[in-house]
KOLKOLLUM-919269 format. One line per field, with one value per residue: residue number from 0; residue in one letter; x, y, z of N, C-alpha, C in turn. Coordinates in pm, 1 decimal, always signed. Each point is the difference from the previous one (the first is absolute). Layout:
N
resi	[NUM / ...]
resn	[a / ...]
nxx	[X / ...]
nyy	[Y / ...]
nzz	[Z / ...]
caxx	[X / ...]
cayy	[Y / ...]
cazz	[Z / ...]
cxx	[X / ...]
cyy	[Y / ...]
czz	[Z / ...]
This chain:
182
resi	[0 / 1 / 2 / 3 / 4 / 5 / 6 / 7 / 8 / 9 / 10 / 11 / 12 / 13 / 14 / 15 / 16 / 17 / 18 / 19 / 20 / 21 / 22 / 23 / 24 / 25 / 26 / 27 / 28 / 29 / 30 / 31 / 32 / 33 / 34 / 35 / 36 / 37 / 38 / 39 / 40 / 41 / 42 / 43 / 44 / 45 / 46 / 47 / 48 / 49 / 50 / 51 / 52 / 53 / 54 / 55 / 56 / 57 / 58 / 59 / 60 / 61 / 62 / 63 / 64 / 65 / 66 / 67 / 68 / 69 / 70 / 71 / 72 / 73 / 74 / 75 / 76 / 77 / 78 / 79 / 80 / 81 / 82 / 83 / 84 / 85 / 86 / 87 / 88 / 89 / 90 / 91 / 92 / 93 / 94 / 95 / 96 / 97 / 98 / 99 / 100 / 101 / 102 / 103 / 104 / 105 / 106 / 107 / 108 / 109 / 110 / 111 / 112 / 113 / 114 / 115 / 116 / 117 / 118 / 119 / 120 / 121 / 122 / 123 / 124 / 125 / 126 / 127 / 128 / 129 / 130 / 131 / 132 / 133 / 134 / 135 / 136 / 137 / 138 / 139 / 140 / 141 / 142 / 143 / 144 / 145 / 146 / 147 / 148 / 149 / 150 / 151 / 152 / 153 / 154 / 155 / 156 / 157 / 158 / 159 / 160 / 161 / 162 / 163 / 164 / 165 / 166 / 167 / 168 / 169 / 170 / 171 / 172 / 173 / 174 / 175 / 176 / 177 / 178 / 179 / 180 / 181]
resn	[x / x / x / x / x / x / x / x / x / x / x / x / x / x / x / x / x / x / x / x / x / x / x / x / x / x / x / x / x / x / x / x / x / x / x / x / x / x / x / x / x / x / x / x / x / x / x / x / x / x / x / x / x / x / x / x / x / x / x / x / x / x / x / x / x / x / x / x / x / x / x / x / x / x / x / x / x / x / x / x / x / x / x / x / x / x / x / x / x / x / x / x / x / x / x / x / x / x / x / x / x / x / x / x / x / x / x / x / x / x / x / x / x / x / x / x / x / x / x / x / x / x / x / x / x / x / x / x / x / x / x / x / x / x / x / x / x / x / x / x / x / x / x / x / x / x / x / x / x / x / x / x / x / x / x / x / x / x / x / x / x / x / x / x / x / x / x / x / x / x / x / x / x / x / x / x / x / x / x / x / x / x]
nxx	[+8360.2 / -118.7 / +41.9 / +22.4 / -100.2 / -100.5 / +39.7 / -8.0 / -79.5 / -69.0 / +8.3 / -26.5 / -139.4 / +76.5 / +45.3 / +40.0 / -120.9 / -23.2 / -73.4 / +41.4 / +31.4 / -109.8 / -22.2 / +77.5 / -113.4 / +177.0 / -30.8 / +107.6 / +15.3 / -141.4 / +50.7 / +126.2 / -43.6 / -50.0 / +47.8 / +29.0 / -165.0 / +1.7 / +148.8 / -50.6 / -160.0 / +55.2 / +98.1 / -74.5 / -68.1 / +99.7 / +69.0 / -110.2 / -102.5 / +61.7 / +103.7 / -22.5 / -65.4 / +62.6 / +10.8 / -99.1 / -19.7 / +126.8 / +42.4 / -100.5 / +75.6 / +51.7 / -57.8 / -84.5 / +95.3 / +6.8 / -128.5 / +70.9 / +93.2 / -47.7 / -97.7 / +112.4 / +105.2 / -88.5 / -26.8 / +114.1 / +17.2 / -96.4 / +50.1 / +133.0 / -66.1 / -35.4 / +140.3 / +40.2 / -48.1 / +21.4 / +155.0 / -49.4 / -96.0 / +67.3 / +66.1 / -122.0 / -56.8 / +105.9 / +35.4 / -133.0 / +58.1 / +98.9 / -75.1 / -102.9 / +63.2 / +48.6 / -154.6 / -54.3 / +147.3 / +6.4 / -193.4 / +18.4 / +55.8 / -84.5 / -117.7 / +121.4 / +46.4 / -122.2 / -76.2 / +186.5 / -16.8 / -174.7 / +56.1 / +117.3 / -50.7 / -85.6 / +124.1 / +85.0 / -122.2 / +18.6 / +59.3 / -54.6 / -147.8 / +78.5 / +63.6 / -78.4 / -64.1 / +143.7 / +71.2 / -150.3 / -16.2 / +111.7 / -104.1 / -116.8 / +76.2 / +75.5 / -74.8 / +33.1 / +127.1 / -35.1 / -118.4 / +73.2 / +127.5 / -88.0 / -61.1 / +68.8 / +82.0 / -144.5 / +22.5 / +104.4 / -30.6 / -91.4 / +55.8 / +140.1 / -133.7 / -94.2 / -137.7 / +13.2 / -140.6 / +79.8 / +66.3 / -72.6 / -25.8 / +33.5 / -28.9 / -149.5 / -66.4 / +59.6 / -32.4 / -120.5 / +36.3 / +42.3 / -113.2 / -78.6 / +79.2 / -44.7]
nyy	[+1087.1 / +79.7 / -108.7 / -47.7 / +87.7 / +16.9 / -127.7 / -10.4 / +76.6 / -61.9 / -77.4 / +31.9 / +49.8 / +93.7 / +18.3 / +46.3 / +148.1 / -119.7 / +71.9 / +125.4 / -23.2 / -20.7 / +145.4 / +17.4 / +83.1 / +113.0 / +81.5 / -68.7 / -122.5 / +16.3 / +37.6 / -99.2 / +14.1 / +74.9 / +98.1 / -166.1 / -74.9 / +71.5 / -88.2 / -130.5 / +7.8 / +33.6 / -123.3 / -51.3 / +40.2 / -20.3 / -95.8 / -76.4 / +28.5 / +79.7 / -53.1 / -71.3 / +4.9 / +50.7 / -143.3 / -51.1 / +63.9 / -23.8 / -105.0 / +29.8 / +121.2 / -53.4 / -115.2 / +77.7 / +14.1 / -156.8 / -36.9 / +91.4 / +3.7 / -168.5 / +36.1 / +100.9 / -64.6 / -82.5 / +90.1 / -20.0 / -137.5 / -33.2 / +89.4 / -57.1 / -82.2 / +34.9 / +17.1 / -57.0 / -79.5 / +138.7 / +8.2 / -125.1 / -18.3 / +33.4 / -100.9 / -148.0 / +126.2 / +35.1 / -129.5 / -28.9 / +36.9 / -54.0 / -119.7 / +37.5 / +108.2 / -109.5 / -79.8 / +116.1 / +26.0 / -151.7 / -15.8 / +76.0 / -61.4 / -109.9 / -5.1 / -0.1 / -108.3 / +8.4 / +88.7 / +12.3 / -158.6 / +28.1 / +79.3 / -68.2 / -112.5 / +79.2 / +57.2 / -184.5 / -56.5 / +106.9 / -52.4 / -86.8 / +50.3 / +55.2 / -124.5 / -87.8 / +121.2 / +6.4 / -121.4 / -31.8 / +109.4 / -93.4 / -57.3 / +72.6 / +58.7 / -122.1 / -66.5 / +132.8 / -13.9 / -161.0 / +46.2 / +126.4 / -50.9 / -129.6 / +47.5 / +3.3 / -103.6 / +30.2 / +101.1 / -63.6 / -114.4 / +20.9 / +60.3 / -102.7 / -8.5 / -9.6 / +113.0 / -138.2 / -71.5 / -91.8 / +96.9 / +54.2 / -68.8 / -24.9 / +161.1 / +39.7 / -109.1 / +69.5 / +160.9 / -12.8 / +27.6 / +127.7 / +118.8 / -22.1 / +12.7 / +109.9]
nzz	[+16897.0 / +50.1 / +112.4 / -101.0 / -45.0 / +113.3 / -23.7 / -92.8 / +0.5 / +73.9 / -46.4 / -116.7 / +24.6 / +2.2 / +120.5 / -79.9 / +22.1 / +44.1 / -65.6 / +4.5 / +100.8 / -1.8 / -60.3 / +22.8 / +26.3 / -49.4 / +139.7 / +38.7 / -40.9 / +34.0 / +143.8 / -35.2 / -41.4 / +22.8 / +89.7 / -77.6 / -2.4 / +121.2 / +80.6 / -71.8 / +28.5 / +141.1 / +13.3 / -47.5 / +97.0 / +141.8 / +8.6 / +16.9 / +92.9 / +80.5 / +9.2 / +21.4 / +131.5 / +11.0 / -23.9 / +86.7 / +82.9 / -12.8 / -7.7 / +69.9 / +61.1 / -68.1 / +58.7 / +91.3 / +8.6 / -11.8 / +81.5 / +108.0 / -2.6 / +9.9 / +83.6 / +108.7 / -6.9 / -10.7 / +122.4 / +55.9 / -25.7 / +23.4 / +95.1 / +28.1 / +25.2 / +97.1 / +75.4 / +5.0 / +61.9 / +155.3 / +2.0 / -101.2 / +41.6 / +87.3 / -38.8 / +59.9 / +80.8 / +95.5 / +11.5 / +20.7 / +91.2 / +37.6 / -11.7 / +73.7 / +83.4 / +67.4 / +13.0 / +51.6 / +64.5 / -30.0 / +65.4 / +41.8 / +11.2 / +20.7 / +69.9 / +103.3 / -2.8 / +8.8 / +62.7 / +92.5 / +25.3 / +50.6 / +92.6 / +30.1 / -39.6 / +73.3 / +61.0 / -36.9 / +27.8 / +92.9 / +53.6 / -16.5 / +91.7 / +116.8 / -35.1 / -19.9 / +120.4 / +31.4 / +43.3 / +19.2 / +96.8 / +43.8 / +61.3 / +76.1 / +57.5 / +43.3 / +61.3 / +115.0 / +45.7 / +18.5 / +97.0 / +107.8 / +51.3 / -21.7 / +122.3 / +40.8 / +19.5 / +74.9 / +74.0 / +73.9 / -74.4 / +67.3 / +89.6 / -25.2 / -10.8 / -70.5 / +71.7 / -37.1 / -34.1 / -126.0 / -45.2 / +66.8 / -32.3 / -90.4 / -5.7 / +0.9 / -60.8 / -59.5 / +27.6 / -10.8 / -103.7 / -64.0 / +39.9 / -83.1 / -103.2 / +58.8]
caxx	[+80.3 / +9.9 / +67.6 / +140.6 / +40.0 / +60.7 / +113.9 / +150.1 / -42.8 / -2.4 / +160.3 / +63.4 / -108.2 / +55.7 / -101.3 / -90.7 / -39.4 / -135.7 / -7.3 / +154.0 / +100.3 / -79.3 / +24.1 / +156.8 / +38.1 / +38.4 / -99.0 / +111.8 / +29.6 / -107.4 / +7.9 / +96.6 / -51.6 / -107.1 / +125.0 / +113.2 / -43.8 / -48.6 / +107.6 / +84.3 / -76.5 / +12.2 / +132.3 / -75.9 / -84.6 / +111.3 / +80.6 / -40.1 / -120.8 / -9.1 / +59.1 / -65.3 / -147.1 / +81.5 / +21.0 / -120.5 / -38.5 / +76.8 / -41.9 / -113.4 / +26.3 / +66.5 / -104.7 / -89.1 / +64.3 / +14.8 / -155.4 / -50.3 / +113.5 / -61.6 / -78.9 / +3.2 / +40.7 / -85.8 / -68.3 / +66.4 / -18.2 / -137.1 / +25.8 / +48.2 / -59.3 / -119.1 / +35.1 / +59.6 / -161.1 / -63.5 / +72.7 / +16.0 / -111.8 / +21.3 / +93.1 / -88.1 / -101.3 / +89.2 / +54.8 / -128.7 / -86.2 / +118.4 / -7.7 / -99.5 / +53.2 / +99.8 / -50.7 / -95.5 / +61.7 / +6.2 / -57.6 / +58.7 / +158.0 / -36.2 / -89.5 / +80.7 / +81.7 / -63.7 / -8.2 / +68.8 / +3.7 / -83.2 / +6.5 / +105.0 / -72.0 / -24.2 / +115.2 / +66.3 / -124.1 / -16.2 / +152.3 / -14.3 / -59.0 / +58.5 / +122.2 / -163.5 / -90.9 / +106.5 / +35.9 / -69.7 / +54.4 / +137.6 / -76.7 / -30.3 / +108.5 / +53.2 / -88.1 / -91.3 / +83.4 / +26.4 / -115.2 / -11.4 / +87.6 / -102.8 / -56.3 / +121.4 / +56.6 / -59.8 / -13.6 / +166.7 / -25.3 / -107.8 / +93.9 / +57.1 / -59.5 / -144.6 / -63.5 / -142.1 / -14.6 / +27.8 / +118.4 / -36.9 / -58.1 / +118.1 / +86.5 / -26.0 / +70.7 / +144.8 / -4.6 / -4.9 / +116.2 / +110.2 / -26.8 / -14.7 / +98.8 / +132.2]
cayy	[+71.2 / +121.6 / +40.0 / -24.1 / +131.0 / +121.8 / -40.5 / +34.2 / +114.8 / +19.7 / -48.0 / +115.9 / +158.5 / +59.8 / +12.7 / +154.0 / +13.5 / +17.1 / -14.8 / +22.8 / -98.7 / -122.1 / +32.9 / +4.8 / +109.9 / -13.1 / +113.4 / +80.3 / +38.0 / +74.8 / +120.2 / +39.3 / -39.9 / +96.1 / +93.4 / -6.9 / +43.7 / +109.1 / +89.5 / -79.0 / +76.8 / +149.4 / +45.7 / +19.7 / +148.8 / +146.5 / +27.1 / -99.2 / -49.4 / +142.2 / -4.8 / -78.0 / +111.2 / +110.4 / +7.0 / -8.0 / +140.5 / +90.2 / -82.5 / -16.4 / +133.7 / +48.0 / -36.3 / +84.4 / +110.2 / -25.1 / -26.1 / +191.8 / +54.1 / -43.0 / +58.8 / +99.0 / -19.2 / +10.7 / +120.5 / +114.8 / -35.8 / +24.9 / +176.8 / +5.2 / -91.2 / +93.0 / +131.2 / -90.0 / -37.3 / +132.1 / +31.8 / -65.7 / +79.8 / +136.1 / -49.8 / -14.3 / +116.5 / +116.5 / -29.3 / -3.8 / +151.8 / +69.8 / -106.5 / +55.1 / +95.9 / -65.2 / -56.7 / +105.1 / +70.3 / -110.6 / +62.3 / +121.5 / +58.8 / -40.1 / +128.1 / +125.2 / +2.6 / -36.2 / +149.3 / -5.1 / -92.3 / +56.2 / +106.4 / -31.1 / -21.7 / +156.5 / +78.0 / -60.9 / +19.2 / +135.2 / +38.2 / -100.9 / +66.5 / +110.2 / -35.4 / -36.1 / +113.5 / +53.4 / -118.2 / +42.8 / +153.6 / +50.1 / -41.4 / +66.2 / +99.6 / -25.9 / -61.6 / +97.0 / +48.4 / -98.0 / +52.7 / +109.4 / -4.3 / -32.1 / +119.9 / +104.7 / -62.8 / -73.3 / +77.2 / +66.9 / -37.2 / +20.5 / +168.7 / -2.4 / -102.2 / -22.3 / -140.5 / -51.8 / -61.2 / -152.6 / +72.8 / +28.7 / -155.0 / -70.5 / +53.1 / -61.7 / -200.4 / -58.1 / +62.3 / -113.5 / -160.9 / +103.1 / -40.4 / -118.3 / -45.3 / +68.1]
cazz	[-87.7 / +52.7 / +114.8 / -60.6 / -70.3 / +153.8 / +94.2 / -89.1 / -39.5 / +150.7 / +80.4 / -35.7 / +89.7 / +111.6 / +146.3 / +11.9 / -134.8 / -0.1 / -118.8 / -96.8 / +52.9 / -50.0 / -172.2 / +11.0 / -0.2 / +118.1 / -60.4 / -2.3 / -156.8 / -52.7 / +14.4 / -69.4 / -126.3 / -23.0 / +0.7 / -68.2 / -166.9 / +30.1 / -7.2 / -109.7 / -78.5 / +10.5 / -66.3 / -130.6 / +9.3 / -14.9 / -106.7 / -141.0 / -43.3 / +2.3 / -160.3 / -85.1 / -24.3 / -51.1 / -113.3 / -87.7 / +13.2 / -115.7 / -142.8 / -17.5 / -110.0 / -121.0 / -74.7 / +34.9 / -68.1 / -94.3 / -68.1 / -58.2 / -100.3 / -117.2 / -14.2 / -70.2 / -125.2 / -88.2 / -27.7 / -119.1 / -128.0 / -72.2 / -53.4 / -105.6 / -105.0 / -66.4 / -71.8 / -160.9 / -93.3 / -31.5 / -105.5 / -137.8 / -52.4 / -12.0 / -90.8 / -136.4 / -54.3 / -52.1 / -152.3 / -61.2 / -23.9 / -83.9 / -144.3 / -59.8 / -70.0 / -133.5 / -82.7 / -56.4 / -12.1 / -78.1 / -90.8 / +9.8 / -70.0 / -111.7 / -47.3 / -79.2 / -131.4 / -103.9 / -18.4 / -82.6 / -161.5 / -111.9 / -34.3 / -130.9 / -107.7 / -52.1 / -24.8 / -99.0 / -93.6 / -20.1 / -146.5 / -95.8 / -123.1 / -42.0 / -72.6 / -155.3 / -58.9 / -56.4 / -116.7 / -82.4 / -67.5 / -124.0 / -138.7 / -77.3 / -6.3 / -135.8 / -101.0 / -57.3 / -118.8 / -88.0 / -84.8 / +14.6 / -169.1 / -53.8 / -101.6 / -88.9 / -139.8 / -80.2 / -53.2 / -145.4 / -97.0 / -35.7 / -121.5 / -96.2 / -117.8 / -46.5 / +102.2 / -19.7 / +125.0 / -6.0 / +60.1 / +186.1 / +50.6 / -9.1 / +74.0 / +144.7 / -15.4 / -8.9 / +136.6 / +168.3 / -44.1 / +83.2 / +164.8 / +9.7 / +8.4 / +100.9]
cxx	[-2.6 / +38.3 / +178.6 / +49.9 / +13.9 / +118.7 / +104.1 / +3.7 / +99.9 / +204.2 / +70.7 / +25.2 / +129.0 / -72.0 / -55.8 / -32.8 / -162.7 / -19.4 / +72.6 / +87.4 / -63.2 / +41.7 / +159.9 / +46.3 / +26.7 / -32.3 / +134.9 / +72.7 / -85.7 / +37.1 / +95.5 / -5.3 / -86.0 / +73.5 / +82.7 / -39.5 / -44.9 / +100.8 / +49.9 / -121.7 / +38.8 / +134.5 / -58.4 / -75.5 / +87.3 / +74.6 / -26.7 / -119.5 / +16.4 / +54.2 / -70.2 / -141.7 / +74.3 / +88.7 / -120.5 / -70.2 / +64.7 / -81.9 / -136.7 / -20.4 / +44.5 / -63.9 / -94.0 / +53.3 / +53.4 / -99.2 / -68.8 / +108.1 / -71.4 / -123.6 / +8.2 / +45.5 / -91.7 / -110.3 / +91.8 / +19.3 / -121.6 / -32.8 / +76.5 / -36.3 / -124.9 / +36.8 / +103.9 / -148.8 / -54.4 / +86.4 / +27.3 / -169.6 / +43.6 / +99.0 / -27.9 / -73.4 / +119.1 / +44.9 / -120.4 / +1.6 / +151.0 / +1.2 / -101.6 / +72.2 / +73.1 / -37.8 / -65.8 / +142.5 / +37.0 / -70.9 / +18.0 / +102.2 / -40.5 / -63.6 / +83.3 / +49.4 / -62.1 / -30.1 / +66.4 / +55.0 / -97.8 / +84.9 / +98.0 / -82.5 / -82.2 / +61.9 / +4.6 / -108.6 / -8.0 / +156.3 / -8.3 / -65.8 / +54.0 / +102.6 / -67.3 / -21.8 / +125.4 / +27.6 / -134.1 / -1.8 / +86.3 / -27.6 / -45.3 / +47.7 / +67.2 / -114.5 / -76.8 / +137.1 / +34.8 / -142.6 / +17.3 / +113.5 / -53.1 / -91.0 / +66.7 / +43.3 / -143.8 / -58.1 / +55.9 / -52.3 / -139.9 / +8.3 / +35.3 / -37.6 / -127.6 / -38.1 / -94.1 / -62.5 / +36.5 / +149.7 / +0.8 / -16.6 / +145.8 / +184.6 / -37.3 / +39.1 / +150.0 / +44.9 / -4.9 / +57.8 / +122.8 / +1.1 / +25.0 / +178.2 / +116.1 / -76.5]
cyy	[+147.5 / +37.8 / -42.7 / +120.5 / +73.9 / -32.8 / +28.7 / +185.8 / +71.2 / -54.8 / +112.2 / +99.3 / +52.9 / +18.7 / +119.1 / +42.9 / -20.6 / -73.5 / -7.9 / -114.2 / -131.6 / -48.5 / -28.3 / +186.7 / +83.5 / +163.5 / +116.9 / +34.6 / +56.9 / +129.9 / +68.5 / -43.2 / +80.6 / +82.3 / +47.2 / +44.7 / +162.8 / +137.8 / -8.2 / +120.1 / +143.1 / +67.6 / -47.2 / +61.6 / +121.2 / -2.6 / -77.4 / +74.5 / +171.3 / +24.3 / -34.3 / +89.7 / +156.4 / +1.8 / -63.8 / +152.9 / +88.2 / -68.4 / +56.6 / +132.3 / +7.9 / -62.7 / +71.9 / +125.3 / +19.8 / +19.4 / +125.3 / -17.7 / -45.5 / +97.5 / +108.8 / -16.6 / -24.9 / +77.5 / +92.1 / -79.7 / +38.3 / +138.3 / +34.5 / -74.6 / +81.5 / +168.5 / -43.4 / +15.0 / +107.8 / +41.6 / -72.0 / +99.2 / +189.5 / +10.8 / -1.8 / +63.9 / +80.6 / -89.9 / +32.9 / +159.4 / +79.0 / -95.5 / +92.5 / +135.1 / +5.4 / -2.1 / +162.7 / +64.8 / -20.8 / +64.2 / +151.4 / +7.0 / -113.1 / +119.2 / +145.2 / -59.6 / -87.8 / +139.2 / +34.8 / -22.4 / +79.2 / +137.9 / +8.6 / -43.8 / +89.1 / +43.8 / +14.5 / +10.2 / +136.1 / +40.9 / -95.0 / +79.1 / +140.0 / +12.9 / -41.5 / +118.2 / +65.2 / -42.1 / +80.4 / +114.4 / +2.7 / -146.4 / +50.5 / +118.6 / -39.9 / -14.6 / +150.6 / +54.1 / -45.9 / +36.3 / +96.9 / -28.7 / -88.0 / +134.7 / +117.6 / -72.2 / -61.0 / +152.8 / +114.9 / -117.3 / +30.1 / +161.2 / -25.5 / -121.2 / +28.5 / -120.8 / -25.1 / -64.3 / -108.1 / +56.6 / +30.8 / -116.1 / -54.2 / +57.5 / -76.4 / -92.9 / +31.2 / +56.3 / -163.1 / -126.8 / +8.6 / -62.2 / -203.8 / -91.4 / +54.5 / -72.0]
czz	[+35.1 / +81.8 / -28.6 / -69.8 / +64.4 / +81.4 / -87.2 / -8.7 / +172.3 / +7.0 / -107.1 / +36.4 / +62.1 / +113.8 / +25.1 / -165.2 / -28.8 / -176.3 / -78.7 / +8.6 / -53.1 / -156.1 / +9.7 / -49.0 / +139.3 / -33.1 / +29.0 / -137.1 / -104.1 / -16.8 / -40.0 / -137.0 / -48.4 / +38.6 / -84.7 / -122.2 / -4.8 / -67.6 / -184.7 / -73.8 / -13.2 / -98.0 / -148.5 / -63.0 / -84.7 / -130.1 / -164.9 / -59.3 / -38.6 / -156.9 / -128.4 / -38.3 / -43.8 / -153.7 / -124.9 / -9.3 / -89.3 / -129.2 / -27.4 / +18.9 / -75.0 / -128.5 / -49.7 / -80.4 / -178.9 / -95.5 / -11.3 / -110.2 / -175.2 / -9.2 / -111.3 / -133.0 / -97.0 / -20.2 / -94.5 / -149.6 / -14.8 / -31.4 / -120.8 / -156.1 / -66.8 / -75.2 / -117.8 / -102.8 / -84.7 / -88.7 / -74.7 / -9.7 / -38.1 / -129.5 / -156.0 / -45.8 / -98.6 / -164.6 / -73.8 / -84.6 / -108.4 / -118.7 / -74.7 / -50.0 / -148.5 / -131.8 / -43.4 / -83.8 / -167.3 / -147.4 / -30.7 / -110.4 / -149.1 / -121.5 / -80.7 / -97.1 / -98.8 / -41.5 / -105.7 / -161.4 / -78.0 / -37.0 / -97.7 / -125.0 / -63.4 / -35.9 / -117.8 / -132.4 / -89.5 / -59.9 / -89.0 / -137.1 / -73.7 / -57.9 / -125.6 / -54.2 / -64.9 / -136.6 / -110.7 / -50.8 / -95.2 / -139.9 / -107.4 / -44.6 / -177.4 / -129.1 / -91.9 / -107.2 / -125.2 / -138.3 / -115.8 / -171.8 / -90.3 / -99.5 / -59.0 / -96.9 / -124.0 / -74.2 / -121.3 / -48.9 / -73.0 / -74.4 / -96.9 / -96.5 / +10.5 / +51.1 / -61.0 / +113.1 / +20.8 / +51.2 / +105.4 / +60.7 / +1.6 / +113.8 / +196.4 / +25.1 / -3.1 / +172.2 / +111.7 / -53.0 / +108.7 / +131.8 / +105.6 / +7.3 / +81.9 / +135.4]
């Protein structure tokens, strides 16, 4: 059987070649074949692979570029985030401090017009009494004339009749009867 496999191998074999020729490889078409993949690599090279690596190279700047651009960008949000921050604090002090004004300015103007209110009620207190101490003056004012003709008229009678003392007595009583009923 092994010498049936060299004989068939062999009536194939081209007559030259050697090995190659043994294999059914023909080292001419090798060579064109490899040339071919040489020239097929090079025009892929040139115009595919060049492309292609030139347009991954862009991609992969701009990528790159993209990834500073995010960078920065969020360096500047976080600046800005922090100067927002700084101004609601610079914010919330300033309302703090003008609530608080508010609030002293508040007591302030309370304080006056309570001031105020006492000082009116004084005022008013003090014409109150001075309108009484009046009213009373012309009280007694009257009350001293109402006396004053009391003792005159008790006195023109006491002239013109004999005083006794049940008579004197009796002129007085009838006097603050007088009084009494006006």
């Amino acid at each position: 059987m092994g010498t049936c496999l060299t004989s068939v191998f062999a009536a194939d074999a081209p007559a030259e070649g050697g090995l190659l020729g043994l294999l059914g490889i023909d080292p001419k078409t090798i060579i064109l074949q490899v040339i071919g993949f040489l020239v097929v690599l090079l025009v892929l090279w040139k115009f595919v692979f060049g492309k292609v690596g030139g347009l991954l190279e862009e991609r992969r700047t701009e990528i790159t570029t993209q990834i500073e651009q995010l960078k920065t960008d969020r360096e500047e949000l976080d600046r800005l985030t922090a100067e927002t921050q700084q101004r609601l604090g610079d914010i919330e002090n300033e309302s703090q401090a003008k609530i608080q004004a508010a609030i002293e300015q508040g007591n302030t103007e309370r304080q006056q017009i309570v001031a105020q209110a006492r000082q009116e009620a004084e005022d008013e207190i003090a014409r109150a009494r001075a309108e009484i101490q009046r009213e009373k003056d012309e009280a007694i004012s009257e009350l001293r004339g109402v006396v004053a003709e009391l003792a005159i008229d008790a006195a023109g009678k006491i002239i013109s009749a004999e005083l006794t003392p049940e008579r004197h007595q009796n002129i007085i009583d009838a006097s603050i009867n007088r009084l009494s009923a006006e």
